[in-house]
C-alpha positions as CSV (number, residue, x, y, z in Angstrom):
1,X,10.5,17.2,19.1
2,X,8.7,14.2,20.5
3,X,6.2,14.0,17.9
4,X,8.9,14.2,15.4
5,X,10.4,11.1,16.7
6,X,6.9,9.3,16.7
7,X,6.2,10.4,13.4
8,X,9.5,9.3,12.2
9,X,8.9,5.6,14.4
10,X,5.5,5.0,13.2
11,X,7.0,5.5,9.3
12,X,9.6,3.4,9.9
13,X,7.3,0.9,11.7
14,X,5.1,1.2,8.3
15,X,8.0,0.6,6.2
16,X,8.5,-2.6,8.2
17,X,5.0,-3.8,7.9
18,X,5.4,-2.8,4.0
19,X,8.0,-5.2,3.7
20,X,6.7,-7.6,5.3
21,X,3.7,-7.8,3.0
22,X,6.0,-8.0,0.0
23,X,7.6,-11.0,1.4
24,X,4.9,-12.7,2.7
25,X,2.7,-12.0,-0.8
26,X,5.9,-13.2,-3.0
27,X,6.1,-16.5,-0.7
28,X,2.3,-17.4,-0.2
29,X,0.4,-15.2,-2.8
30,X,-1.5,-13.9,0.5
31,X,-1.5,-10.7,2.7
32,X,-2.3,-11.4,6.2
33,X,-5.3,-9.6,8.1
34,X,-3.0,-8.8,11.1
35,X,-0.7,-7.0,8.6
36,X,-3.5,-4.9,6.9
37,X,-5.5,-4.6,10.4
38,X,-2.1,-3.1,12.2
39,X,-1.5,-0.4,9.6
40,X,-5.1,0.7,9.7
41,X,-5.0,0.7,13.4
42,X,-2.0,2.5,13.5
43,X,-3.0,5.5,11.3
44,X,-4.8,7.3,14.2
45,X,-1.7,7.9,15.9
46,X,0.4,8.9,12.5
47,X,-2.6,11.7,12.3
48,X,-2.1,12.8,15.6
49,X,1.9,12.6,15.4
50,X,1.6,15.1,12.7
51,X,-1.2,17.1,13.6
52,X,-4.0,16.2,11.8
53,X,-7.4,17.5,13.3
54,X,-10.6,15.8,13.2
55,X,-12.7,18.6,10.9
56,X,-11.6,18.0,7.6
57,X,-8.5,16.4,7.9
58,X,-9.2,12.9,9.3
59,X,-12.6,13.4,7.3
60,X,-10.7,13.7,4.1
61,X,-8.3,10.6,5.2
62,X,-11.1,8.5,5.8
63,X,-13.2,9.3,2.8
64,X,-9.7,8.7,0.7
65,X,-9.7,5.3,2.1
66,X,-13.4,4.7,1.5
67,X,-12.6,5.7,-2.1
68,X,-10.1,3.4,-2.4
69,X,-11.8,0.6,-1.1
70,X,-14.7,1.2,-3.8
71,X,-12.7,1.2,-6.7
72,X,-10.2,-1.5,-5.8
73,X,-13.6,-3.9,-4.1
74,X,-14.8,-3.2,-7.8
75,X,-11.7,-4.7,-9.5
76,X,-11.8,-7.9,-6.8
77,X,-15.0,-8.3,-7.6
78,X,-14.1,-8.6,-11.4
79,X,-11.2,-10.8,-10.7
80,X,-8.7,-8.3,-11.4
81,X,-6.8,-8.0,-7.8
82,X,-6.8,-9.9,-4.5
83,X,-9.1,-9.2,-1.0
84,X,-5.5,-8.7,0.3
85,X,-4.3,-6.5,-2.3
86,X,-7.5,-4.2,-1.6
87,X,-7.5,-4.4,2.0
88,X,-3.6,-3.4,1.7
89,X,-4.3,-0.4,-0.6
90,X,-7.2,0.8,1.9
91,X,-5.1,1.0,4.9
92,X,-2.4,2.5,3.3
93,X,-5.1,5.4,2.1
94,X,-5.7,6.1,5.7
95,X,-2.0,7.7,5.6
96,X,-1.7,9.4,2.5
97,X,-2.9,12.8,1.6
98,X,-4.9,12.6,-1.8
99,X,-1.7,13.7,-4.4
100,X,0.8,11.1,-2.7
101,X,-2.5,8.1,-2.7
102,X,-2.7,9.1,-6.3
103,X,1.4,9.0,-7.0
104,X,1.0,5.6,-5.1
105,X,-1.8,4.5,-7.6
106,X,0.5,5.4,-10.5
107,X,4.0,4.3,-9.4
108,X,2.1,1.1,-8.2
109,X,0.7,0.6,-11.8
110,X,4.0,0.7,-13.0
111,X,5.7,-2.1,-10.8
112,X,2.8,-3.8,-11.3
113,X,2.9,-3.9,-14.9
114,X,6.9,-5.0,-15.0
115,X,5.9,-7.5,-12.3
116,X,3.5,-9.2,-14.5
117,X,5.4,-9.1,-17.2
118,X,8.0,-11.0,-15.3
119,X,6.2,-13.2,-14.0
120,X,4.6,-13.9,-17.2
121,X,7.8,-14.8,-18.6
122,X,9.2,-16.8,-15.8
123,X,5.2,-18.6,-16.0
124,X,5.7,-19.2,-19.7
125,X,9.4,-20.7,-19.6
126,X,8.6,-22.9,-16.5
127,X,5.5,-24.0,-19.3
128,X,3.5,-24.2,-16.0
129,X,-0.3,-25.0,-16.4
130,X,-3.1,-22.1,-15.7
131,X,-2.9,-18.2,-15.0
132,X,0.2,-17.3,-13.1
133,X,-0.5,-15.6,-9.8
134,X,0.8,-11.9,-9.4
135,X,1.9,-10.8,-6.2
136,X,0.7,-7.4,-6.4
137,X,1.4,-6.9,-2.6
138,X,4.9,-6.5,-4.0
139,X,4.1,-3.5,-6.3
140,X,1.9,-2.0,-4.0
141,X,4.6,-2.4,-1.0
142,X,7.4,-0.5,-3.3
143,X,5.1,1.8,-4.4
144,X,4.2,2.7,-0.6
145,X,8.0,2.9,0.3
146,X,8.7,5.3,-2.7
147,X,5.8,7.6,-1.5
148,X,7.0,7.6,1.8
149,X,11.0,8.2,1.3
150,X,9.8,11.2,-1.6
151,X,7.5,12.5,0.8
152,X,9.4,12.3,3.9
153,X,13.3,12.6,2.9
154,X,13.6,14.3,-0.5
155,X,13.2,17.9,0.3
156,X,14.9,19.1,-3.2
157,X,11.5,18.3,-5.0
C-alpha cells in the first residue's frame, strides 16, 4: 500500500511541476532547468514506486527518452521548438511507457496546433511586429496531464 501512495504523490508532484511549466512558459516564453532537471531526477523513484526493474524496463525508459531527445534536438536545431520545450519533452519520456509517449506526441500536436493558431490571431490583431512566440510548454504540459489522468484514473478504457 505504501508504494501506492508514493506512486500516487510523485504523479501528483509531476502534475504540479507540469503546471508550473505551463505558467511559467505562458509568462516568460522560458522553461526553467530546475523544473526539467526535478522531473528527470525524480523518475527513478516513479520506476521503483511501480516496480520497474533495471533489465529491460528502465533500459526501455531511458532509450524512450534518448529518442526523444534526438528527434525534438533535431527540430531545435531547425528552429522549430525551444531547448526548453525539448528538455521538457525528454524528462517527461523518462516516465512514460512507449504507447502513452506516443499519445503524448499526438495529443500534444494537437494543443499545439490550436495554440498557435491562437496566438497567431491574438499576434495579428495586436498588428505586433515579428514571429509571435509559442509557448509550447503549454501544449506539452496539457498533453502530459491528459496522459497521466487517462492512464492513471480512467479504468473504463
Amino acid at each position: 500500500m505504501n508504494m501506492v501512495i508514493l506512486e500516487y504523490g510523485l504523479l501528483a508532484g509531476l502534475a504540479t511541476l507540469l503546471l508550473i511549466a505551463a505558467i511559467t512558459d505562458w509568462r516568460s516564453r522560458l522553461i526553467n532547468n530546475w523544473l526539467t532537471g526535478t522531473i528527470a531526477i525524480a523518475a527513478p523513484l516513479y520506476w521503483w514506486a511501480t516496480g520497474l526493474v533495471i533489465w529491460p524496463d528502465v533500459a526501455i525508459q531511458i532509450g524512450i527518452s534518448v529518442a526523444v531527445f534526438a528527434i525534438f534536438s533535431g527540430l531545435f536545431a531547425l528552429g522549430a521548438m525551444g531547448g526548453g520545450d525539448v528538455k521538457l519533452l525528454t524528462a517527461l519520456a523518462l516516465w512514460l511507457p512507449l504507447l502513452a509517449m506516443l499519445k503524448l506526441l499526438l495529443v500534444m500536436s494537437i494543443l499545439g496546433g490550436v495554440l498557435t493558431v491562437v496566438m497567431l490571431i491574438v499576434h495579428k490583431s495586436q498588428r505586433a511586429l515579428g514571429k509571435p512566440e509559442i509557448p509550447y510548454g503549454i501544449a506539452i504540459s496539457l498533453a502530459g496531464l491528459w496522459v497521466m489522468f487517462e492512464r492513471n484514473f480512467n479504468h473504463f478504457g
